[in-house]
C-alpha distance (Angstrom), angle and dihedral (degrees) to the residues before:
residue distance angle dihedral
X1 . . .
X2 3.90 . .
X3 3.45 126.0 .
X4 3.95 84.0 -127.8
X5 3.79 99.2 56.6
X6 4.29 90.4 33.0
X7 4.02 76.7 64.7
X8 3.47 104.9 37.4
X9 3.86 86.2 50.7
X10 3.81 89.5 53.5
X11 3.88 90.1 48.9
X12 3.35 94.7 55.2
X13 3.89 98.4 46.2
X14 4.36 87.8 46.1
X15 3.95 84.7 66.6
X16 3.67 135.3 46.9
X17 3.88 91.6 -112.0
X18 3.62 109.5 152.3
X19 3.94 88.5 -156.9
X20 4.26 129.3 129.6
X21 3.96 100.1 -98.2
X22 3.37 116.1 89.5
X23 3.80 132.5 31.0
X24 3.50 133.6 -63.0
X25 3.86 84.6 -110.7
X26 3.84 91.4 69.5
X27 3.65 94.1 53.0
X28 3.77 93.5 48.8
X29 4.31 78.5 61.4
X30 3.02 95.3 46.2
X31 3.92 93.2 52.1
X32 3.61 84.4 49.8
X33 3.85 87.3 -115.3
X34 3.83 93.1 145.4
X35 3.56 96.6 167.4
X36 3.95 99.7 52.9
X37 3.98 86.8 43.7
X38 3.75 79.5 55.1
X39 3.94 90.7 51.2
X40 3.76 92.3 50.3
X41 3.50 102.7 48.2
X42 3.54 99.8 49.5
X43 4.28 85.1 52.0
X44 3.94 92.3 51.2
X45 3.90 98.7 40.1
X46 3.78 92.0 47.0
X47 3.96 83.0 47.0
X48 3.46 100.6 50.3
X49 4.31 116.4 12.1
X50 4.05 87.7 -167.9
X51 3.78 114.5 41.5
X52 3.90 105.5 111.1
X53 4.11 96.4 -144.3
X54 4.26 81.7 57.2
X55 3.88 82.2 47.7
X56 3.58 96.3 56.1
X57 3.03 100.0 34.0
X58 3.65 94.2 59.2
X59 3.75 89.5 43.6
X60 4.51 87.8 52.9
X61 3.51 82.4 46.2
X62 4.58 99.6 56.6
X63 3.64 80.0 43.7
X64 3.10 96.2 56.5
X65 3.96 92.5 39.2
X66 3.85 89.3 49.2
X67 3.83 94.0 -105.4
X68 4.13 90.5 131.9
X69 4.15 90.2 164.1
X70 3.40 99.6 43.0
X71 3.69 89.3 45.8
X72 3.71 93.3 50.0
X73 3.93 87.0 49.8
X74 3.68 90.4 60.1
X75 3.85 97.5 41.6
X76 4.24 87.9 57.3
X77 3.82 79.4 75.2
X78 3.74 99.2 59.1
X79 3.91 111.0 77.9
X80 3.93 126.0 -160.2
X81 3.56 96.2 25.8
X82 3.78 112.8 145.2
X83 3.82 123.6 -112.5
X84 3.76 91.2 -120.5
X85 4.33 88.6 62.4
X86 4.02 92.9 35.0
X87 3.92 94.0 59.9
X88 3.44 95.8 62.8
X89 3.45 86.1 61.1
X90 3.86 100.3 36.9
X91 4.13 97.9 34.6
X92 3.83 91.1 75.4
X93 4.10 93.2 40.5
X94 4.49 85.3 68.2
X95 3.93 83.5 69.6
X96 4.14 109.1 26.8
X97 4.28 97.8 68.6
X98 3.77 88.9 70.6
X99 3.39 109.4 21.1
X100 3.94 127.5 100.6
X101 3.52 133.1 -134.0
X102 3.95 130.7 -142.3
X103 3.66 111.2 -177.3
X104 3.96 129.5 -163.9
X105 3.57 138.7 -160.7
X106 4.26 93.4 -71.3
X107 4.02 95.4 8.2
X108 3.33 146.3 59.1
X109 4.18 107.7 -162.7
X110 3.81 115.2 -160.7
X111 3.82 121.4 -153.6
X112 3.48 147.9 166.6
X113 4.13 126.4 -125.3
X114 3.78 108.0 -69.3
X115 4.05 92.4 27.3
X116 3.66 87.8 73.6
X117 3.51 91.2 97.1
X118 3.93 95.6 55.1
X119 4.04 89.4 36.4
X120 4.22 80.8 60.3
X121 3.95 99.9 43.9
X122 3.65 85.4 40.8
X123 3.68 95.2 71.0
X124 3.56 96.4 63.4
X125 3.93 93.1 36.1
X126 4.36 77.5 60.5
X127 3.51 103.6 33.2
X128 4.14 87.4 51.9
X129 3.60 94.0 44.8
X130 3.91 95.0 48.4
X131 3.97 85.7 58.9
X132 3.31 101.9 56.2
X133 3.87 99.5 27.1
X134 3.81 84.4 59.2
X135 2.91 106.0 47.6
X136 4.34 96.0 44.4
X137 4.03 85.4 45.6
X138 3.49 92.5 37.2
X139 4.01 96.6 -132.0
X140 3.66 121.4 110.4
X141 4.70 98.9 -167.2
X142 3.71 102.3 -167.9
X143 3.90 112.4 39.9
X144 3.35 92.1 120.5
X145 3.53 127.1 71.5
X146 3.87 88.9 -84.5
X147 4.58 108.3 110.4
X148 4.14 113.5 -156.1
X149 3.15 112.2 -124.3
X150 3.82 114.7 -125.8
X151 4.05 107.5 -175.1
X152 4.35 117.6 -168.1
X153 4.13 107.4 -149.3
X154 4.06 114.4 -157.7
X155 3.83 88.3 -143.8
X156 3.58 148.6 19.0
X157 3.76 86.9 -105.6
X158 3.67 86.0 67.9
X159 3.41 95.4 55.5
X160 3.51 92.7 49.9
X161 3.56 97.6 54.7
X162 4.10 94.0 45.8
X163 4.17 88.2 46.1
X164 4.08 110.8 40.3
X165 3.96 77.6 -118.5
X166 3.40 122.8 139.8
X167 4.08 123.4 -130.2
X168 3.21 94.8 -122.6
X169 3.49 98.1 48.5
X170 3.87 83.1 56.0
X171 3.65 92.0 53.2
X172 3.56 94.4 43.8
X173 3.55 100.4 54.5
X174 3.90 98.0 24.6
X175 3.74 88.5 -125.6
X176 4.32 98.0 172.3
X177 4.03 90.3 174.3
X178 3.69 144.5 47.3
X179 3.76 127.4 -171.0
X180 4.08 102.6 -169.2
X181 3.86 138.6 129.8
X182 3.89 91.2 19.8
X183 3.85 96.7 -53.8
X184 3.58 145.1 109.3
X185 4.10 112.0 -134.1
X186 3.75 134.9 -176.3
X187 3.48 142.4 160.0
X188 3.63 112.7 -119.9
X189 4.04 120.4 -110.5
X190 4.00 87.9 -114.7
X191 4.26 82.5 82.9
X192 3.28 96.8 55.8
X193 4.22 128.7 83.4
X194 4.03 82.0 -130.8
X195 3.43 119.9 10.1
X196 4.05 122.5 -105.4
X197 3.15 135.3 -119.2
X198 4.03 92.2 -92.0
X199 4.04 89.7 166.2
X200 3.91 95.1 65.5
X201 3.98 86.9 34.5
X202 3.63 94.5 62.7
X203 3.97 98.3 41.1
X204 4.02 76.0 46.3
X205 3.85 89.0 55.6
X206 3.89 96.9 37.2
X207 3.85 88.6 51.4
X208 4.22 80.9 56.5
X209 3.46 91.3 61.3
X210 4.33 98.8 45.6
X211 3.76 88.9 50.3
X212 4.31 88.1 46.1
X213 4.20 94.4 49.1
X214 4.03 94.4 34.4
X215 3.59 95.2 51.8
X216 3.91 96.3 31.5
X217 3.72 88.3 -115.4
X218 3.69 96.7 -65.5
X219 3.83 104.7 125.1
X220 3.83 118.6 110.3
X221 4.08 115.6 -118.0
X222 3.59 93.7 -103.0
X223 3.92 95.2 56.0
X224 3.67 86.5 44.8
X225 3.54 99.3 55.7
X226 3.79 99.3 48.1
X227 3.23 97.3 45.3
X228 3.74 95.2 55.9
X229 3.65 90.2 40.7
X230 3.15 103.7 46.8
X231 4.35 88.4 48.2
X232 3.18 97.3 40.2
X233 3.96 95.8 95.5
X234 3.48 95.9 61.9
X235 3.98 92.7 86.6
X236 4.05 82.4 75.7
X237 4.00 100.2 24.6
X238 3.41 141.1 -40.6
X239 4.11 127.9 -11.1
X240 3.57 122.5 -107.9
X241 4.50 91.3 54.3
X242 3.41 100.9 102.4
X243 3.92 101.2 86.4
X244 4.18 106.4 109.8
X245 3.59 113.4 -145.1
X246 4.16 91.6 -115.8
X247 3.49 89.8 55.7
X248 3.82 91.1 54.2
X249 3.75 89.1 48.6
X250 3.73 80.6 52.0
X251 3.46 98.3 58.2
X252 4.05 99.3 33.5
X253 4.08 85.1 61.0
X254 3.71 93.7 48.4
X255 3.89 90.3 45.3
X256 4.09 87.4 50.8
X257 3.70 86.3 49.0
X258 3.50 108.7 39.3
X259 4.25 90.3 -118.6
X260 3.51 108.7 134.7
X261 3.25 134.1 146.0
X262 3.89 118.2 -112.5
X263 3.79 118.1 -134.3
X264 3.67 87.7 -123.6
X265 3.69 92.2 57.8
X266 3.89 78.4 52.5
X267 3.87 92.1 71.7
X268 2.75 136.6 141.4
X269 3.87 93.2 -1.4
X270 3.67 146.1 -27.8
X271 3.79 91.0 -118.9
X272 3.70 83.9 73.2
X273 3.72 100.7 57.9
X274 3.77 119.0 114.6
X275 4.26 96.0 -115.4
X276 3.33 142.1 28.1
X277 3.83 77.0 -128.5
X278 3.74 91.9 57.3
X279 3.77 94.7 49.3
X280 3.84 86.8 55.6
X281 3.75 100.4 52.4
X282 3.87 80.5 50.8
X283 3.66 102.5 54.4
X284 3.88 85.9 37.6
X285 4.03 86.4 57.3
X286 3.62 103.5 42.0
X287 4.39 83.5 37.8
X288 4.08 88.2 60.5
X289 3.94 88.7 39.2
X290 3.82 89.8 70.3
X291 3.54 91.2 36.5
X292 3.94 89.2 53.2
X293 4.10 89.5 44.8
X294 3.80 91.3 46.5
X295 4.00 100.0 43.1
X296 4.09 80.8 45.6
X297 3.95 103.7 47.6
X298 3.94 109.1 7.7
X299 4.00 128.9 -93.5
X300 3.92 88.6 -87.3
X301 4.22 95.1 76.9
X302 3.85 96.8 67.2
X303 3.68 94.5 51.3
X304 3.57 88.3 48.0
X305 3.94 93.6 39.0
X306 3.85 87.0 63.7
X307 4.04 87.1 51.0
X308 3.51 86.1 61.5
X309 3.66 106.6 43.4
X310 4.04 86.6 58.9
X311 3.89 91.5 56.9
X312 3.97 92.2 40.5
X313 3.41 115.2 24.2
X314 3.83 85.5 -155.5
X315 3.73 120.0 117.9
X316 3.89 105.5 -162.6
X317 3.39 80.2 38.2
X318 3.98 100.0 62.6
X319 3.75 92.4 31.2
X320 4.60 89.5 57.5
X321 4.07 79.3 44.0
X322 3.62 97.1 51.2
X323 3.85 108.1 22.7
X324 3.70 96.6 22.1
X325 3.93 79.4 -116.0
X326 3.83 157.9 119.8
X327 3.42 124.2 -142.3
X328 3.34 98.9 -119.2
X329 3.75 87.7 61.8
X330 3.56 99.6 40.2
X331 3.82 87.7 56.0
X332 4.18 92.5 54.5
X333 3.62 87.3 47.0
X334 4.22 85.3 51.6
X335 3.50 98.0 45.1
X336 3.68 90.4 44.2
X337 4.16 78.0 56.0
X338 3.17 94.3 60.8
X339 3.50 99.8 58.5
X340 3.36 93.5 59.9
X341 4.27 103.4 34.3
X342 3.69 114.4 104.1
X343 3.55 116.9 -119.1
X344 3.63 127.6 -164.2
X345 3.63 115.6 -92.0
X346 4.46 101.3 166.3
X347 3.38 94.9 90.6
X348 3.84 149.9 54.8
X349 3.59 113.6 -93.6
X350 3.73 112.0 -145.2
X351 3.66 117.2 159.4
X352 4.08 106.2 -127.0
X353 3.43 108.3 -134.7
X354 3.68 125.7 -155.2
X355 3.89 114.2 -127.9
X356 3.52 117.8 -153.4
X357 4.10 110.3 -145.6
X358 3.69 131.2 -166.7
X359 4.12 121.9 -127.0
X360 4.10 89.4 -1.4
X361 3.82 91.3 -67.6
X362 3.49 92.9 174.6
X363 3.98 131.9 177.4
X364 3.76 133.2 -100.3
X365 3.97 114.8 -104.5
X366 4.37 87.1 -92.9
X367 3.05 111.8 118.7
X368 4.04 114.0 -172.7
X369 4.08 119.1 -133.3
X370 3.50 114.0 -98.3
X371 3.90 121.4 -112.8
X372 4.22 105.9 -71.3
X373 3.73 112.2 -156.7
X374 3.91 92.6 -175.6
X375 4.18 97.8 83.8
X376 4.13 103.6 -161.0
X377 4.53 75.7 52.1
X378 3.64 91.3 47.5
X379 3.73 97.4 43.5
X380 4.07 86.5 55.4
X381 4.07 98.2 44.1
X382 4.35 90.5 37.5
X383 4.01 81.5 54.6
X384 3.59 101.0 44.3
X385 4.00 93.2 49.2
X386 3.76 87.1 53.9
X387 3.80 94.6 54.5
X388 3.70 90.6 47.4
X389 3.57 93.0 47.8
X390 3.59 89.8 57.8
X391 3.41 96.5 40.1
X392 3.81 109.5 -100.8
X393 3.50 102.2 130.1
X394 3.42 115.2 167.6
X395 4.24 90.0 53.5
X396 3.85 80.7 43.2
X397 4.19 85.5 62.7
X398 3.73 91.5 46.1
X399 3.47 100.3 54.5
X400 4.16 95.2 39.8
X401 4.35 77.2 51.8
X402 4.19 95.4 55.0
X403 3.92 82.3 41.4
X404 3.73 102.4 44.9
X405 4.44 89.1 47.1
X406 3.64 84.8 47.9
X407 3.97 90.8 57.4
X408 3.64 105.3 32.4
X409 3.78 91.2 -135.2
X410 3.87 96.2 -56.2
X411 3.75 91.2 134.1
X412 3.54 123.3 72.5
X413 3.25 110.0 -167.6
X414 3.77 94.7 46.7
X415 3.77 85.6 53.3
X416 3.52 86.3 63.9
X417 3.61 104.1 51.4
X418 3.81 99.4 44.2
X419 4.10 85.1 46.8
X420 3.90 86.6 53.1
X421 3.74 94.1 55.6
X422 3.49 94.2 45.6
X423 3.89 89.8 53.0
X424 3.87 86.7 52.8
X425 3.41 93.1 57.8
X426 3.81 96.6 38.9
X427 4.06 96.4 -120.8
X428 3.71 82.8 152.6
X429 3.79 99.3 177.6
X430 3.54 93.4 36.1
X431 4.34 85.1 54.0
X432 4.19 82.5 40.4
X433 3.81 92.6 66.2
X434 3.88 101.1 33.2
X435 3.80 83.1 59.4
X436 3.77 98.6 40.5
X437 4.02 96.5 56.6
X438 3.86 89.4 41.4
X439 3.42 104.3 54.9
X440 3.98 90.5 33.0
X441 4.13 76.9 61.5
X442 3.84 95.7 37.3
X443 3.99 113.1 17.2
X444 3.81 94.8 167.7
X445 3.93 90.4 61.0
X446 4.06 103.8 118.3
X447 3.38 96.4 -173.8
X448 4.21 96.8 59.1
X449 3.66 80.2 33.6
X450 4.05 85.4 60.7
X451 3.88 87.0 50.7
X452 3.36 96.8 50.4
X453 3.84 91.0 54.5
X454 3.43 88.6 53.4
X455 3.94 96.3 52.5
X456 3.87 93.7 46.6
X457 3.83 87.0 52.8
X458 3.33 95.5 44.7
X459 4.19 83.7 56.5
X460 3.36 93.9 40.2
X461 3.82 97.9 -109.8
X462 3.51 92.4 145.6
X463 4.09 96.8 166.0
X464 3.91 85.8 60.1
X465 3.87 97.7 32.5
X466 4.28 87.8 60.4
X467 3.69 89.6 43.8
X468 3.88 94.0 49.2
X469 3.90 85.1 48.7
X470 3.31 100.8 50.0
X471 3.69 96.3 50.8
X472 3.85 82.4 59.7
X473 3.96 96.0 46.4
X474 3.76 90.2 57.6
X475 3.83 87.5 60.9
X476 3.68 102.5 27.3
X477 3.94 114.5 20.0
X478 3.27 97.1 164.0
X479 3.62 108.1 68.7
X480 3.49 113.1 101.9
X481 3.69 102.5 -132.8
X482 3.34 92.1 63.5
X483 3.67 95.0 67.5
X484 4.03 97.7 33.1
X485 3.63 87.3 51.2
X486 4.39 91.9 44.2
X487 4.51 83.8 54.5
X488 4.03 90.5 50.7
X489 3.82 82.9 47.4
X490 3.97 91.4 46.6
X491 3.46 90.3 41.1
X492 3.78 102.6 52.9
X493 3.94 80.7 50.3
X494 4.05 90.6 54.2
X495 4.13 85.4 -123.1
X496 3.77 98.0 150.3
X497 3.95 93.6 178.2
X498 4.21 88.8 61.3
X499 3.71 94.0 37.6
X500 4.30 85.4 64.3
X501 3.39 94.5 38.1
X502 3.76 97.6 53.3
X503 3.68 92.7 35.0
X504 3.79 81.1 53.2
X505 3.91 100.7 47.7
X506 3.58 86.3 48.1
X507 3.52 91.9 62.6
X508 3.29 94.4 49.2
X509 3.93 93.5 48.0
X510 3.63 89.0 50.6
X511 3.70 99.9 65.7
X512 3.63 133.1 58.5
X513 4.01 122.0 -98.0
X514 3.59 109.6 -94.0
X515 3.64 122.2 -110.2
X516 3.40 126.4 -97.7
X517 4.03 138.9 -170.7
X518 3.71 104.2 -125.4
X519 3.79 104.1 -134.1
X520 3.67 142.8 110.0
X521 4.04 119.6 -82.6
X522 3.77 109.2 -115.0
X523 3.42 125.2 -107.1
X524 3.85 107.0 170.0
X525 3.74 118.7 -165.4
X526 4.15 106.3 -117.9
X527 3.15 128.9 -158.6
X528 4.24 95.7 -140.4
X529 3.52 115.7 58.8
X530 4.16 153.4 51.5
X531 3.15 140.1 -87.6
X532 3.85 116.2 -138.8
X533 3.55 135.5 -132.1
X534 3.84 127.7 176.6
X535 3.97 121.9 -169.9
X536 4.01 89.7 -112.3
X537 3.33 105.6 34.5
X538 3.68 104.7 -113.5
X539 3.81 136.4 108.9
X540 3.70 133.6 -28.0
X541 3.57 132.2 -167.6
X542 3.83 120.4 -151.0
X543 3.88 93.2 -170.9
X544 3.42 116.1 -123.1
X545 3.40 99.2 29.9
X546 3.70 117.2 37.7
X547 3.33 162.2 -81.2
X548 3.68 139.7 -74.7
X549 3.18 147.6 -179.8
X550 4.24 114.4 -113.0
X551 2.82 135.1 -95.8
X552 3.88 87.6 47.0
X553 4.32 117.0 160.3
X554 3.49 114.4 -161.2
X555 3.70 113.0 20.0
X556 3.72 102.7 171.9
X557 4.36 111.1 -132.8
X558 3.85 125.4 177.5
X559 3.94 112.6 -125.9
X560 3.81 105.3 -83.5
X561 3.73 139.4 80.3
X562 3.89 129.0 -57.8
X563 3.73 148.9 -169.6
X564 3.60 119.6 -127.6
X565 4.02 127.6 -178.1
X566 3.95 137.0 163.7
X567 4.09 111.4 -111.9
X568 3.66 83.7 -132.2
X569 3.82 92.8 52.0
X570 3.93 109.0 34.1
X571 3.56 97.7 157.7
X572 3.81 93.8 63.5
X573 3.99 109.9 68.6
X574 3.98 122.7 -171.0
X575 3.76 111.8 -149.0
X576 3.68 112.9 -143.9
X577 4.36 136.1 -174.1
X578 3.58 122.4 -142.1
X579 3.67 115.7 -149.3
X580 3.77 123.9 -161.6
X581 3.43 108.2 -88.4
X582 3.59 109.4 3.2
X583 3.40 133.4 121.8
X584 3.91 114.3 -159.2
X585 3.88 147.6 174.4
X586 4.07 121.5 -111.5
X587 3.43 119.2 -170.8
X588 3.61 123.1 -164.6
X589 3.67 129.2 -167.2
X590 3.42 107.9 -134.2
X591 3.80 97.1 178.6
């Protein structure tokens, strides 16, 4: 094959053109039909060990499948192919040679050290939102044998390198979460200043990849993004909760002043927006557009809408089918919408930034008062902070007091420090109805929520101290409380599983991630050896010296004489020879 049509073959399956070149396998990717991409590569590379489409194919396909080394393996074969195409492959490979894997009914989460404690609350986070999700999109993506793969990055270099993104695109637009080439990606909380709220993210992300394989990836970004925002609280409730009060302040200004943000400006993705206060007016917009198409025609039309797209690939089409529509009218009849919608006015709105950090440099437990535009409350809450700066507590309290009656509990932040003096001097109902009224006005505050925790252990409430702290894991799970304070709760309830686990994660919590040396595992091309191949794709061990997963290129093997069976299929064992110099194909039937 020419190194022309090689390349134009990898062009086409790098995009989601729907064009002749290229095998059928590519457009089964880029349909986001993972499992028939599966199907087909496994025919052709069993057919034919040496063609390069089968070879990249197969390699697209690990990728996709999470199988970054055995992927890489496979690519080392291909020649010529640009950098651009070969760090798809490679980006992931920095992070999968020491990296674990803990796998779930429908998912199999990798993670690195430390992230072990998100990789295990992630499963239920997934396992929740795949219930629901399902069954209010009707689509259910892995009931075959077919795991998602749901990968945890330490950095936003990580990211990058598994996305094509750029870091400063990430930092730009705050993006914490990529759902692309099959897979579910984040950056772990450790990189942030604050944590994120990774639960919601990942339902976010998972929703992503429904919306992809139910419509055969032909909804526009803006669709996309509202639906799976607007969804992705039903992991922890109901849909339609996931609007923060900043970014409805966002939206109600640009509504006043006629600034919002056109779904074309939208594409190709929000990570490419100019602001992390851009990409919030956006997911606020395309948020209240499923809201608006919802309220107006019931929750059954997007499910169906989705049906549609994958028989027409049409749009305007779908939406006249479905709504009895076009866009263009659907987005007066929005804006309009708008006008009228209520948004919520009983609470500062500050946008909550996400702040990238390098080496989990994170901040102390101070958090700083927000900005007070009411002076006589200022002047009380400026004062206080002082005092407890420098020490003087108990004045500290009595100024946060005259400021906290003046505001009725309208300001988070000094909610939090007023409650945290009253814990530290053990006014228990006093701290009881501080942090009743603010998280009444503000129940998505992790810090009170942290507080609260703290108070309900502290009275041995244990049912509401664990549900207080595990609000506050799923944005922050690596502060060590957390998990000290989830063992006391397991072990006042005699649950010796929880009491290791948290005892565990707080040990890990505790001490910094370890170092690593950022580079790409080898995998040296030999010159002695096999490559294995087993009829489903799964593991293979050459006894005596491993196992690994299959496809696998380049498995380097003394001259001699070896013993080769399927995982699946122990009791049946292939006997190979090595011959000096030779580098050959073993199949295995694995069936």
């Amino acid at each position: 094959m020419t190194l022309f049509r090689s390349l134009m073959i990898l062009g086409v399956a790098l995009g989601s053109s729907t064009t002749s070149l290229g095998g059928n396998g590519f457009h089964q990717l880029d349909a986001w039909q993972l499992e028939d991409a599966l199907e087909t590569a496994q025919k052709e590379l069993s057919d034919d060990h040496e063609d390069v489409e089968h070879l990249w194919l197969a390699a697209r396909v690990q990728n996709a499948r999470g199988h970054h080394l055995e992927a890489m393996s496979i690519l080392q074969s291909l020649n010529d192919i640009p950098e651009a195409y070969r760090n798809i492959i490679d980006g992931p490979a920095y992070y999968a040679d020491d990296s674990y894997v803990l796998e779930s009914e429908h998912f199999r989460v990798r993670f690195r050290d430390k992230d072990e404690i998100v990789a295990y609350y992630a499963q239920e986070v997934l396992e929740k939102t795949y219930t629901r999700i399902g069954a209010v999109l009707q689509f259910y993506p892995a009931e075959g044998d077919e795991k998602i793969a749901v990968e945890i990055y330490p950095d936003a270099r990580g990211l990058a390198r598994a996305t094509g993104l750029t870091v400063r695109q990430i930092e730009t637009s705050g993006t914490i979460a990529v759902c692309k080439y099959h897979r579910l990606m984040i950056i772990s909380p450790l990189a942030t200043a604050n944590g994120y709220g990774w639960a919601d993210t990942l339902a976010h992300e998972f929703i992503h990849l429904v919306i992809s394989k139910k419509s055969r990836n032909n909804v526009p970004i803006w669709l996309h993004e509202g639906i799976a925002k607007y969804y992705e609280s039903s992991w922890r409730g109901e849909p339609g909760l996931a609007l923060a009060p900043s970014s409805e302040k966002l939206l109600k200004e640009a509504v006043d002043n006629g600034g919002l943000i056109t779904f074309d400006q939208m594409h190709p993705s929000m990570a490419k927006l100019p602001s992390q206060e851009s990409a919030a007016l956006a997911f606020a917009e395309v948020f209240t557009m499923i809201e608006f198409l919802n309220k107006r025609f019931g929750p059954q039309r997007i499910p169906k809408l989705l049906d549609d797209l994958a028989k027409t690939a049409s749009l305007e089409t779908s939406l006249r089918s479905i709504f009895g529509a076009k866009l263009a009218t659907l987005e007066k009849n929005w804006r309009t919408y708008l006008k009228s919608r209520t948004f919520k006015t009983n609470t500062p709105s500050i946008l909550k930034r996400v702040a990238l950090v390098p080496d989990g440099q994170r901040p102390q437990e101070d958090r700083p008062i927000e900005e007070i535009n009411e002076p006589e409350i200022q002047k009380f809450a400026r004062l206080g902070e002082l005092l407890e700066t420098r020490g003087h507590t108990l004045a500290a309290k009595k100024e946060y007091q005259r400021a906290w009656e003046k505001s009725g509990s309208f300001y988070a932040t000094l909610n939090y420090r007023y409650a945290r003096l009253l814990l530290k001097e053990e006014a228990f109902p006093a701290a009881q109805r501080v942090l009743d009224q603010s998280l009444r006005r503000h129940p998505e505050d992790s810090d009170c929520r942290l507080l609260a925790g703290r108070l309900s252990l502290k009275q041995k409430m244990y049912d509401d101290a664990a549900e207080h702290y595990r609000f506050v894991l799923h944005q922050n799970p690596f502060n060590p409380e957390v998990h000290q304070a989830l063992a006391a709760v397991a072990l006042a309830q005699d649950d010796r599983e929880a009491i290791e686990r948290g005892q565990h994660f707080y040990n890990l919590a505790s001490r910094p991630r370890p170092q690593r040396e950022d580079r790409l595992p080898s995998n040296a091309i030999g010159t002695t050896g096999v490559h294995l191949l087993s009829s489903n794709w799964g593991k293979v061990e050459v006894v005596g010296v491993g196992t690994f997963q299959t496809p696998r290129m380049f498995v380097p093997l003394s001259p001699g004489v070896y013993q080769i069976q399927a995982a699946a299929r122990p009791q049946t064992v292939q006997r190979i020879t090595v011959e000096p110099e030779t580098l050959q194909w073993v199949e295995i039937d694995a069936r």
